[in-house]
PyMOL CGO cylinders between C-alpha atoms (Angstrom):
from pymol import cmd
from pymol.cgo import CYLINDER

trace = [
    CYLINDER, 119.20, 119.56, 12.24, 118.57, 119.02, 8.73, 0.3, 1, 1, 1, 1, 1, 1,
    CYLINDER, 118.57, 119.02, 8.73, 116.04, 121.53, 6.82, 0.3, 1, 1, 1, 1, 1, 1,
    CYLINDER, 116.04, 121.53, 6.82, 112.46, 119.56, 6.59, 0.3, 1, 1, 1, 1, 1, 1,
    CYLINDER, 112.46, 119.56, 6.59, 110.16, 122.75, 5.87, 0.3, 1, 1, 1, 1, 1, 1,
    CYLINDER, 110.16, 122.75, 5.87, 109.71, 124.10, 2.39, 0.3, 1, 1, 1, 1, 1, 1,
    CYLINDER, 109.71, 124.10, 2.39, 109.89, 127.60, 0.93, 0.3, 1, 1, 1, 1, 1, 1,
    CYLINDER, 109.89, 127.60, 0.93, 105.97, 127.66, 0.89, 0.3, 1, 1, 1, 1, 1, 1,
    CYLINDER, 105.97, 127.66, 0.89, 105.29, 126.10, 4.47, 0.3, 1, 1, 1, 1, 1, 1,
    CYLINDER, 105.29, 126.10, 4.47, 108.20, 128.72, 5.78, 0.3, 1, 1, 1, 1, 1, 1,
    CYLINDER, 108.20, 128.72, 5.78, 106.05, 131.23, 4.61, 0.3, 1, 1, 1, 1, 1, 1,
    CYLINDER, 106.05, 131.23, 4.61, 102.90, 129.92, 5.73, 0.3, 1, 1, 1, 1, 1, 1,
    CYLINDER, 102.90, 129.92, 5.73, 104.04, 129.37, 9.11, 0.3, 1, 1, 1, 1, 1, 1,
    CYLINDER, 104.04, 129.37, 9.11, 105.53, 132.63, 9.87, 0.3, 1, 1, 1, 1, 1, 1,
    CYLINDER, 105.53, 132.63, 9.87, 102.71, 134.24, 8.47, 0.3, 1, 1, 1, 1, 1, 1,
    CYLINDER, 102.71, 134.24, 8.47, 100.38, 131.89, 10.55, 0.3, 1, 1, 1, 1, 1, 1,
    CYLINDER, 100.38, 131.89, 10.55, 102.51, 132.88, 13.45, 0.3, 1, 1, 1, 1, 1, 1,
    CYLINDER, 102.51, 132.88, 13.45, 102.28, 137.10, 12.91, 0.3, 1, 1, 1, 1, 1, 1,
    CYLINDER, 102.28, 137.10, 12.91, 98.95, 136.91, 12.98, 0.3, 1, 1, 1, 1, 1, 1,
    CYLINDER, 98.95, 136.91, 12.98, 98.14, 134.67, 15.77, 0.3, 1, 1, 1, 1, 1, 1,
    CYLINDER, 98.14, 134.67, 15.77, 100.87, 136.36, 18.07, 0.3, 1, 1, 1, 1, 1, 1,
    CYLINDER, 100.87, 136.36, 18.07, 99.29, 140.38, 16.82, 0.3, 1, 1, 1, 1, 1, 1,
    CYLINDER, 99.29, 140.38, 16.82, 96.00, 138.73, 17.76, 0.3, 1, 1, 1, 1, 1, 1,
    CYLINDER, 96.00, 138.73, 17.76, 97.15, 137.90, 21.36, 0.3, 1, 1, 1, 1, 1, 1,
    CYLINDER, 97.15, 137.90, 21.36, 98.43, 141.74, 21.50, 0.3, 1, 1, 1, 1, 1, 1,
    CYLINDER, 98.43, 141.74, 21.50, 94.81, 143.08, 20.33, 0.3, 1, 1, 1, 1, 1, 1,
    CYLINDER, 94.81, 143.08, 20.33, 93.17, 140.71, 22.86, 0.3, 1, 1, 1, 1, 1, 1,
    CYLINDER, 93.17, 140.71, 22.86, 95.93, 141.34, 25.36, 0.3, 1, 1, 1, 1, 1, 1,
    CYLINDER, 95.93, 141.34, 25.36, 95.81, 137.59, 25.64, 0.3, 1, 1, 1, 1, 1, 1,
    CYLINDER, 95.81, 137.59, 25.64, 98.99, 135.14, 26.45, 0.3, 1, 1, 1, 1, 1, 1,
    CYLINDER, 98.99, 135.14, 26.45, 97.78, 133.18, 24.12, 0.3, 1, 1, 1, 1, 1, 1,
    CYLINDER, 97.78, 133.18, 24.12, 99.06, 135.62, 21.30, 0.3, 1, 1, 1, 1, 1, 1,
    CYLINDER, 99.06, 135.62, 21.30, 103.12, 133.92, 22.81, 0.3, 1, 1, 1, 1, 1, 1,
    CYLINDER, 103.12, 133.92, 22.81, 101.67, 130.85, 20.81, 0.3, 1, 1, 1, 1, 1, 1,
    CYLINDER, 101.67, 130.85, 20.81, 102.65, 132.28, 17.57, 0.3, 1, 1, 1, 1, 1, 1,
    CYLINDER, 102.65, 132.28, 17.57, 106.57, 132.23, 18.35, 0.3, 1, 1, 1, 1, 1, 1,
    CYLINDER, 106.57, 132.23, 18.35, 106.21, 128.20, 17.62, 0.3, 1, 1, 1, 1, 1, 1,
    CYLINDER, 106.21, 128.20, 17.62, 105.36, 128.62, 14.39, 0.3, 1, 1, 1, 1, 1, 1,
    CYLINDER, 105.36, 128.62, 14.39, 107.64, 131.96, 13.54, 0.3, 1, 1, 1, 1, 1, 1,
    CYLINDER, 107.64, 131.96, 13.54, 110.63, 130.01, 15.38, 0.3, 1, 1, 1, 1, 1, 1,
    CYLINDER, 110.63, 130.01, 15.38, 109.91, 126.98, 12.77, 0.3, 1, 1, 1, 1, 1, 1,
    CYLINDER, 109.91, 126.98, 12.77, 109.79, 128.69, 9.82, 0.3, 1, 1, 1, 1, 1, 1,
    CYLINDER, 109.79, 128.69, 9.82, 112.83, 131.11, 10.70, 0.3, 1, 1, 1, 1, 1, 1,
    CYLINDER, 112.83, 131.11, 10.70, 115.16, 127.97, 11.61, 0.3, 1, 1, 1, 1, 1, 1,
    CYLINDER, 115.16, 127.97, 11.61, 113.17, 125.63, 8.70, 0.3, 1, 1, 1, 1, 1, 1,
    CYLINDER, 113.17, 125.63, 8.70, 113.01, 122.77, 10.94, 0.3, 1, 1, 1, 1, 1, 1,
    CYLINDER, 113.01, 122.77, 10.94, 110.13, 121.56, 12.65, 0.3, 1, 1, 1, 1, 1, 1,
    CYLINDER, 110.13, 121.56, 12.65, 110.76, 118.71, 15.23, 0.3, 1, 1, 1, 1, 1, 1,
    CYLINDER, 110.76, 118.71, 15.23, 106.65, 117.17, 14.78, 0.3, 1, 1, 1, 1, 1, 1,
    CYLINDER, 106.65, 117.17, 14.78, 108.36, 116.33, 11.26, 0.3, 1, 1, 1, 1, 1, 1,
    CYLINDER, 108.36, 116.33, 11.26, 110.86, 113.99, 12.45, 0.3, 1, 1, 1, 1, 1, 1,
    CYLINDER, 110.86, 113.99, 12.45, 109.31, 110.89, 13.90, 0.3, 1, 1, 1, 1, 1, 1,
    CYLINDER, 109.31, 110.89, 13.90, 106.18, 111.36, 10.94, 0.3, 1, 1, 1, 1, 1, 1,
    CYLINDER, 106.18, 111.36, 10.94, 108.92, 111.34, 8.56, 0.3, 1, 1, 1, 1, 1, 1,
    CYLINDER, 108.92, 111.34, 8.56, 107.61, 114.17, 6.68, 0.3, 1, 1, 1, 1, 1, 1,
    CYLINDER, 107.61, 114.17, 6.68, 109.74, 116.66, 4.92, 0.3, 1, 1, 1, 1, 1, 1,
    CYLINDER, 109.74, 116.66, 4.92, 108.55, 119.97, 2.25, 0.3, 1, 1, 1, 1, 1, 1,
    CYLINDER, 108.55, 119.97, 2.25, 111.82, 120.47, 1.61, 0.3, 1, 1, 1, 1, 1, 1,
    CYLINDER, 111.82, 120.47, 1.61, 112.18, 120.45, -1.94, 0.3, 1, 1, 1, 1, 1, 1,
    CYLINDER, 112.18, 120.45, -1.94, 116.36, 118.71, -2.24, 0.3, 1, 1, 1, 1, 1, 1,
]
cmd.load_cgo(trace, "trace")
């Protein structure tokens, strides 16, 4: 797995991700176990959606 997410969409995305999945604790919803896509992304800075759109913010 090559590296296709940037320093500043890493952040974003585990950011994105704390919030959504502290949300579904507040609203003691399942919907909060949505935010481990984008935390697992960002922690492993590879995101498979990237692949076949050929997109990459990996600055190389």
């Amino acid at each position: 797995m090559k590296c296709n997410v940037g320093y500043v969409d890493r952040f974003l995305r585990i950011i994105i991700g704390l919030v959504v999945a502290l949300l579904g604790v507040v609203f003691d919803s399942w919907w909060g176990l949505i935010g481990i896509v984008p935390i697992a992304t960002g922690l492993f800075k590879f995101c498979p959606l990237y692949v076949p759109l050929k997109i990459s913010t990996d600055k190389k």
